[in-house]
KOLDRENPA-241209 format. One record per residue (C-alpha): residue in one letter; x, y, z. Coordinates in steps of 0.02 Angstrom, whole numbers, plus 50000, padded with zeros to 5 digits. Example, Ala and Ser with C-alpha at 12.3 -4.5 7.8 and 13.67 -1.06 7.14 Angstrom:
BEGIN
A506154977550390
S506844994750357
! end
This chain:
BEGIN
X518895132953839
X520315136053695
X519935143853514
X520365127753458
X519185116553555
X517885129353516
X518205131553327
X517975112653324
X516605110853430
X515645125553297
X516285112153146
X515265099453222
X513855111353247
X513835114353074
X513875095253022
X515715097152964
X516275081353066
X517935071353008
X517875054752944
X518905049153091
X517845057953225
X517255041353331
X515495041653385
X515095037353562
X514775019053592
X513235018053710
X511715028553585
X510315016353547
X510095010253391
X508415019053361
X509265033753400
X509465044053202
X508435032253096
X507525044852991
X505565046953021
X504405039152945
X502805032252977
X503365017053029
X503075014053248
X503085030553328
X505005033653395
X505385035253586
X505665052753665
X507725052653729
X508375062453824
X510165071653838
X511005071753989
X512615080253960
X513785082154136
X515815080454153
X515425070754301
X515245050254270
X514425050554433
X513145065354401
X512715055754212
X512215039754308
X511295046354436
X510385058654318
X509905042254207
X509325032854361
X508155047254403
X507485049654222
X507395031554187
X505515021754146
X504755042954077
X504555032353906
X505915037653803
X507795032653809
X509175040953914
X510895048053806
X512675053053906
X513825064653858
X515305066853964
X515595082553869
X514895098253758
X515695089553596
X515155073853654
X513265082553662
X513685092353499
X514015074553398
X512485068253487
X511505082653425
X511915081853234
X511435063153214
X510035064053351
X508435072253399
X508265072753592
X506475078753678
X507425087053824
X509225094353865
X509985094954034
X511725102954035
X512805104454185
X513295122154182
X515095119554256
X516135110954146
X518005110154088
X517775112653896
X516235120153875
X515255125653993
X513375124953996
X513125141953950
X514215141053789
X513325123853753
X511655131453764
X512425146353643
X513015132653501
X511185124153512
X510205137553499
X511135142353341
X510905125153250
X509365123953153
X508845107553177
X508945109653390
X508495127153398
X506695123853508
X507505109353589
X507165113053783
X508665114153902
X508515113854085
X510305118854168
X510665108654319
X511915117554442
X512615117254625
X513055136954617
X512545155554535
X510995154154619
X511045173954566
X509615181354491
X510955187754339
X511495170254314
X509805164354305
X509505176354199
X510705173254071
X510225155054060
X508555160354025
X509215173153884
X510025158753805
X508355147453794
X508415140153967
X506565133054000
X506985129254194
X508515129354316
X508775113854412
X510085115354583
X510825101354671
X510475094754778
X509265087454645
X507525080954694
X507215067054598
X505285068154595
X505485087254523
X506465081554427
X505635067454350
X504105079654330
X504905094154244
X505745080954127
X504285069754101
X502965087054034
X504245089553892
X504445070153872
X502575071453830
X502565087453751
X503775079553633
X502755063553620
X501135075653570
X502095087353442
X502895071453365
X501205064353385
X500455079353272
X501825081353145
X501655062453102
X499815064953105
X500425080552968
X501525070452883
X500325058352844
X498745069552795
X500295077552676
X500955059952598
X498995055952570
X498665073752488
X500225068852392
X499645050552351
X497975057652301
X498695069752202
X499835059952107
X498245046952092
X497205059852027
X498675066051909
X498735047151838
X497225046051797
X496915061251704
X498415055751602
X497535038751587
X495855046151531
X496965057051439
X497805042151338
X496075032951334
X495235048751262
X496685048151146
X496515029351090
X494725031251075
X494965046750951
X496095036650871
X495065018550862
X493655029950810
X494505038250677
X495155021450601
X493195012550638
X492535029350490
X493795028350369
X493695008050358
X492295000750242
X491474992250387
X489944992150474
X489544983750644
X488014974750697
X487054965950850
X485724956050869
X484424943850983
X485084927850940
X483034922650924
X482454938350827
X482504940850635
X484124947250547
X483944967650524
X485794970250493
X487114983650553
X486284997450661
X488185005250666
X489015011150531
X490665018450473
X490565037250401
X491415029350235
X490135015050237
X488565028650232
X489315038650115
X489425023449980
X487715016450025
X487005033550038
X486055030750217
X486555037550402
X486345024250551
X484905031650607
X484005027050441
X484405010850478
X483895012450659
X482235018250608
X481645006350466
X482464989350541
X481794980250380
X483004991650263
X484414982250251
X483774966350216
X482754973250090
X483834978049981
X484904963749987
X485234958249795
X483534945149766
X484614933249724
X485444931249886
X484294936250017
X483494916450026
X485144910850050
X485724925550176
X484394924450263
X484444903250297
X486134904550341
X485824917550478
X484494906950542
X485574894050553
X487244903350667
X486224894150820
X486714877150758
X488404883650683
X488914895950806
X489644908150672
X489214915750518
X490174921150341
X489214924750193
X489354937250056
X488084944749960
X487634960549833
X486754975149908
X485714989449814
X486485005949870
X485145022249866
X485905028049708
X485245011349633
X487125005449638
X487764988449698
X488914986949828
X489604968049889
X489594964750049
X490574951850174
X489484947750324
X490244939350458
X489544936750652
X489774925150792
X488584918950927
X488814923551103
X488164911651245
X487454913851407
X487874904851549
X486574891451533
X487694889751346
X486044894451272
X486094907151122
X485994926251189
X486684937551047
X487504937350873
X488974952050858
X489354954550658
X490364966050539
X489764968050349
X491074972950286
X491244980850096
X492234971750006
X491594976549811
X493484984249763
X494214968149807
X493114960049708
X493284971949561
X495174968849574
X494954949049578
X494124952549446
X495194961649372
X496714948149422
X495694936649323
X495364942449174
X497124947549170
X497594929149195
X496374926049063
X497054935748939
X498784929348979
X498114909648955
X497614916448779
X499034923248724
X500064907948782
X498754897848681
X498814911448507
X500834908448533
X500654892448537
X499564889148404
X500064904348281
X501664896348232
X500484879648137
X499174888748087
X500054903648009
X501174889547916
X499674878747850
X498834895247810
X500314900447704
X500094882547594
X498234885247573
X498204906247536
X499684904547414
X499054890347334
X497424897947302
X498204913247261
X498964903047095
X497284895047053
X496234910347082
X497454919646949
X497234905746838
X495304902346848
X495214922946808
X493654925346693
X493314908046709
X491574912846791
X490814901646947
X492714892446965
X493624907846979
X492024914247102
X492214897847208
X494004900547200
X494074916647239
X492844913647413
X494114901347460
X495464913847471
X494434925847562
X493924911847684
X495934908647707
X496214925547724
X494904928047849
X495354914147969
X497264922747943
X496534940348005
X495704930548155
X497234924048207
X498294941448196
X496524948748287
X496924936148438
X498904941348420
X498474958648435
X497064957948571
X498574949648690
X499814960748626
X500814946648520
X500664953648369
X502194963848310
X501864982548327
X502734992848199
X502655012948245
X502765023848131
X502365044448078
X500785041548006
X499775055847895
X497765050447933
X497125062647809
X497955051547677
X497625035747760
X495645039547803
X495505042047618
X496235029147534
X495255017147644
X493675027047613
X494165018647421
X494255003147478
X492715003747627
X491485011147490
X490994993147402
X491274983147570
X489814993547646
X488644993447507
X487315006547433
X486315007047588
X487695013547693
X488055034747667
X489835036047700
X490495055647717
X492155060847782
X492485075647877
X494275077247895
X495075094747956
X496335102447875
X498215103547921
X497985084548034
X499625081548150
X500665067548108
X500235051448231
X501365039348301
X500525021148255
X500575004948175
X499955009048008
X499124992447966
X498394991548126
X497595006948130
X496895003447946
X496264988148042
X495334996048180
X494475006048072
X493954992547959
X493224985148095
X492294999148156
X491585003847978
X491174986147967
X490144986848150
X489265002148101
X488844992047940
X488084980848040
X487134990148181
X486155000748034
X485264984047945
X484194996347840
X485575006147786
X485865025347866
X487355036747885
X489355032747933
X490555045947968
X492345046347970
X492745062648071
X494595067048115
X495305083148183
X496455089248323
X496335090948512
X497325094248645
X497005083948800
X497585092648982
X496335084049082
X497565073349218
X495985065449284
X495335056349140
X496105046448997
X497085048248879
X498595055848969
X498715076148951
X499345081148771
X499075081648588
X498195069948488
X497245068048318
X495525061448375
X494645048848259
X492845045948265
X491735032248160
X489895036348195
X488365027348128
X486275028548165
X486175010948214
X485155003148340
X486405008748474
X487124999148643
X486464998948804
X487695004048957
X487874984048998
X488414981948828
X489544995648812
X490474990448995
X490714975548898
X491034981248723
X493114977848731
X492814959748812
X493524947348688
X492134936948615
X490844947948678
X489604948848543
X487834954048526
X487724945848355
X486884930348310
X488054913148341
X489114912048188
X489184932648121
X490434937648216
X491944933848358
X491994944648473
X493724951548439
X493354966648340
X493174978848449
X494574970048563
X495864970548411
X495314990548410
X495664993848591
X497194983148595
X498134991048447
X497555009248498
X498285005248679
X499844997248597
X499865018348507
X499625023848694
X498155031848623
X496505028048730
X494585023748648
X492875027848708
X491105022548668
X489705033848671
X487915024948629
X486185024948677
X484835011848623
X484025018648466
X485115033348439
X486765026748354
X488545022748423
X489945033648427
X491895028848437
X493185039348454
X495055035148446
X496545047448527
X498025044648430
X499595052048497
X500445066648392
X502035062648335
X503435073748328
X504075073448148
X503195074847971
X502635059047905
X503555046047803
X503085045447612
X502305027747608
X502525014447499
X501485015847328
X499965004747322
X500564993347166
X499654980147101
X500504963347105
X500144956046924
X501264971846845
X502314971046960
X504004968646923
X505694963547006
X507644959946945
X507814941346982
X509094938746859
X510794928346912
X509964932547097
X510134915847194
X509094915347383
X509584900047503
X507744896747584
X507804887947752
X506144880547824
X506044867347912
X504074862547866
X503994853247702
X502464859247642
X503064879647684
X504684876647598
X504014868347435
X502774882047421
X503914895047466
X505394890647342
X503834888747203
X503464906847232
X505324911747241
X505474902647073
X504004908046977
X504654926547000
X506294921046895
X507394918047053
X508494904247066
X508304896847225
X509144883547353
X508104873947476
X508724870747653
X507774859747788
X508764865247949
X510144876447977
X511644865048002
X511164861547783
X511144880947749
X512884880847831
X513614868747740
X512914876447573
X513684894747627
X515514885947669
X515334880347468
X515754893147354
X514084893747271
X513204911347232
X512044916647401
X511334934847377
X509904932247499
X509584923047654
X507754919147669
X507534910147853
X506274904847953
X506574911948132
X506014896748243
X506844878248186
X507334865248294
X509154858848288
X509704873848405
X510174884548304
X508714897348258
X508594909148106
X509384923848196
X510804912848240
X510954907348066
X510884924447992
X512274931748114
X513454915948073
X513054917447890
X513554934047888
X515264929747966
X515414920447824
X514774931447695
X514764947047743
X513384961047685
X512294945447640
X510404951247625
X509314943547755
X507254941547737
X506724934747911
X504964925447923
X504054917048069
X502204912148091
X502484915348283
X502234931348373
X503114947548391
X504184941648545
X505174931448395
X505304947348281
X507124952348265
X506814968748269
X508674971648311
X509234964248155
X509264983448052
X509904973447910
X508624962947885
X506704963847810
X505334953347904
X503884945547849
X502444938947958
X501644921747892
X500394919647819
X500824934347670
X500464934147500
X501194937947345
X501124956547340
X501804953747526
X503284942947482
X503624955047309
X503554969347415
X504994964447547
X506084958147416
X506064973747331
X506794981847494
X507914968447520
X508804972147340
X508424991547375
X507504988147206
X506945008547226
X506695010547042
X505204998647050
! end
């Protein structure tokens, strides 16, 4: 054999074959289909001679030993045979042109995969022990010599056939008890990772179940209603039981069911057999003595028969909803009353005006005039009464103009004190205790005078036999995140009386507008509203402290403000009062007949000389004439289109620097607070009012 034939015949050995190699024509087809636990493959057998004649008589022996018979007419025939095949038994012709058997034998033995395949050399000559030897050496299980018996030879080729069959037998056998240790090992992994992810949905189902407000129930769809015997960790901790309290004393639940509800509870649950569900809602008594409302909802369950078996329910707490619906509505409330003050401000503040000015002219004439000017005079203060009701409904919904300003309370508290001393009578005490060096506030001056007013007036009326009011004010600093006001400086203000005192009802219920504990007819209910409304309008905060029999205290955080206080207009009174009307000429434009009359008679009885306008397309025209304008006094609302801010900016284009009064009987969403140039004046005012804003109109600052 060359180097070259046996260089190539090692290549194939090693399972380097060429693409182009061809493959010999007559292997079965079972022949190299990989293993698998499919039907057991047949034994073959490789017969490997040079001879055609030797190959067929060898198969003719060998055939029917239960496994299929390969040729090879050559060693790299056998050698392509063996890297595709597995063979149960090798019989080489040891003389042959190319390779002989020994060399064969040498190559097989060195290839991994048909290293313990037996050969069995089949020869006519080297009957020699050393030759016989040597095939042995190389892995030789028997020698064969021709002339070949076929019945020894059948024999020694049919043990390994079966051998083969039996170790094939075994490692299938081994490669199934491995494939099932696999299986049942890769089962076993999956479903530790599936208890693993069910442990881990449980956690998490478990987790969400606590933190919800919810508790869970069952029930014999024949026995009496004993409510949830599971329930969530957040659940317990509001009603302040465990489930097992609940599992012990089965009556517990429905017993404290609000009185009020439990009849009607209690027939609807005994009613789910007719219904098939259930969905009530009632208030529960929590251990604390707290209520807590709950949502109760269950659904009956069948047997086969369809005859009730069990009722499955959740309660589940639903008492901050209602809180916020609550909440929702009284906001909707409030916003339905300010749309009707808006609405309604604009006529009454007008008629108001007619009536408080007019009686404001008699009153000054019926002066000394005894029981006329008296029945006069209780007109005006019923006029000016229903006025303040109507700015105490504006301010409660936040409609009434809010005017900010550096306020000093020491000075304010005590010119009020003046003014609250005959209001409250002999029987009321009042004492200030004001500290020294107050901060500056940031409010609505008149409102705050207001507020307190109202307060004085309440602790008036909570001490019928007369007692002690204080005025207290002094300085705090607030850092408490948690509780209200927000952290920082204010000046806290505090009216206290010894009154009969509130109980905690009443004071949840003291800011409510028209909430009143007084008799029908003493009172509105908007006092203590208008308080709250303009302190919140400060971004201050107020708080109630009462108990039944032992007084009322309320205390008012006013924000500091950050600069000293304004000097404030001096209190004048309006009979001395003077003004500079002379060769001053004011265009009035009102579009209500009765306003405008009364309004240019006031103008004019203060020396003014005044033109009357009914719309704004007439106060144009007059301000394209070349009479004298100096002041522009406009109503802001009028119909025609053009309002009295539009007005005032056209009238301006045609007189420029021309003063401007604005006036409206509507709310502060109509005050033209971007008009710097201009004074305002909410209806209804009065004379002191009107003398007041004219003055800075002119910039009249030597009066």
């Amino acid at each position: 054999m060359g180097a070259a034939e046996k260089m190539s015949a090692i290549h194939h050995l090693n399972g380097e074959v060429p693409d182009d190699a061809p493959m010999p024509a007559d292997i079965p087809a079972e022949v190299g289909v990989p293993l698998d636990l499919g039907p057991p493959v047949k034994p073959s057998i490789l017969i490997v001679d040079d001879k055609p004649k030797n190959l067929y008589a060898l198969s003719q022996m060998l055939e029917g030993l239960g496994g299929d018979v390969v040729e090879a007419k050559s060693g790299a025939d056998a050698l392509r045979f063996l890297l595709r095949h597995d063979f149960a038994i090798i019989l080489v012709d040891v003389q042959m042109p190319d390779l002989d058997g020994y060399e064969l034998a040498t190559l097989i033995r060195q290839r991994e995969r048909s290293r313990d395949v037996p050969i069995i050399f089949i020869t006519a000559f080297n009957k020699e022990d050393q030759d016989i030897s040597r095939g042995y050496a190389l892995g030789a299980v028997d020698y064969v010599f021709k002339p070949i018996d076929p019945v020894i030879l059948r024999t020694k080729v049919s043990v390994f056939v079966e051998l083969h069959r039996k170790t094939e037998a075994v490692r299938r056998q081994a490669t199934l008890e491995r494939r099932l240790q696999l299986e049942n090992l890769r089962v076993r992994t999956e479903k530790i990772e599936a208890e693993r992810a069910l442990r881990q949905v449980e956690e998490r189902q478990s987790l969400i179940i606590r933190s919800l407000p919810i508790a869970f129930y069952t029930a014999d769809a024949t026995s009496e209603f004993s409510g949830p015997r599971f329930l969530s960790e957040s659940i317990a901790d509001k009603v302040g039981f465990d489930a097992a309290t609940f599992t012990e004393d089965v009556d517990l639940w429905t017993a404290r069911i609000h009185p009020a509800d439990r009849d009607r509870v209690l027939s609807q649950v005994r009613s789910i057999a007719e219904r098939g569900n259930l969905s009530t809602e009632y208030r529960w008594r929590c251990a604390d003595g707290s209520e807590r409302v709950f949502l109760d909802q269950g659904v009956l369950l069948r047997d086969d028969a369809g005859l009730p078996l069990q009722v499955i329910g959740t309660c589940l707490d639903v008492t901050d909803r209602r809180h916020l619906e609550q909440q929702l509505l009284q906001s909707r409330k409030m916003e339905a009353l300010g749309q009707l003050t808006s609405g309604i401000a604009h006529d009454f503040n007008n008629m108001l005006s007619v009536i408080i000015w007019n009686l404001d002219v008699v009153t000054k004439s019926l002066k000394g005039n005894g029981k006329l000017y008296d029945r006069a005079q209780m007109a005006l203060t019923g006029a000016l009464n229903c006025a303040e009701i109507i700015q105490q409904l504006m301010t409660f919904t936040r409609h009434q103009p809010h005017h900010p300003q550096t306020i000093d309370l020491f000075d304010l508290i005590h010119r009020l004190a003046k003014m609250l001393a005959p209001t409250l009578g002999e029987q009321i005490d009042l004492q200030l205790d004001l500290a020294e060096g107050l901060w500056p506030v940031l409010a609505d001056a008149a409102q705050i005078k207001s507020a307190l007013l109202n307060l004085a007036i309440n602790a008036r009326d909570a001490m019928p036999e007369g007692g002690t009011l204080v005025l207290q004010a002094t300085n705090i600093h607030h850092g408490d995140p948690d509780l209200e006001p927000a952290p920082g400086d204010y000046v806290m203000v505090s009216v206290k009386d010894a009154g009969i005192g509130m109980a905690p009802e009443v004071v949840d219920r003291a800011f409510e507008p028209f909430f009143t504990t007084k008799a029908q007819g003493e009172g509105t209910g908007l006092g203590l509203s208008m308080v709250y409304a303009c302190v919140k309008q400060s971004r201050g905060h107020v708080r109630i402290e009462s108990e039944v029999g032992a007084g009322t205290i309320v205390r008012l955080y006013l924000p500091r403000a950050g600069e000293s206080p304004a000097t404030a207009d001096g209190e004048f009174d309006e009979d001395t009062a003077e003004t500079k009307p002379a060769g001053r000429t004011i265009l009035v434009v009102e579009d209500n007949p009765d306003v405008r009359e009364v309004t240019v008679a006031r103008l004019e009885a203060y020396g003014y000389t005044v033109v009357p306008a009914d719309c704004a397309a007439a106060a144009l025209a007059i301000l394209g004439r070349d009479d004298p304008i100096d002041l522009l006094f406009t109503d802001v609302v009028m119909p025609g289109g053009i309002n009295g801010l539009d007005l005032a900016q056209r009238a301006r284009q045609l007189r420029p620097g021309l003063k401007v009064i604005y006036t409206s009987g509507y709310d502060s969403s109509f005050h033209p607070e971007g008009d710097v140039a201009a004074e305002f004046l909410q209806k209804p005012y009065r004379d002191v009012d009107l003398i007041r804003t004219l003055r800075h109109a002119f910039n009249d600052t030597d009066l």
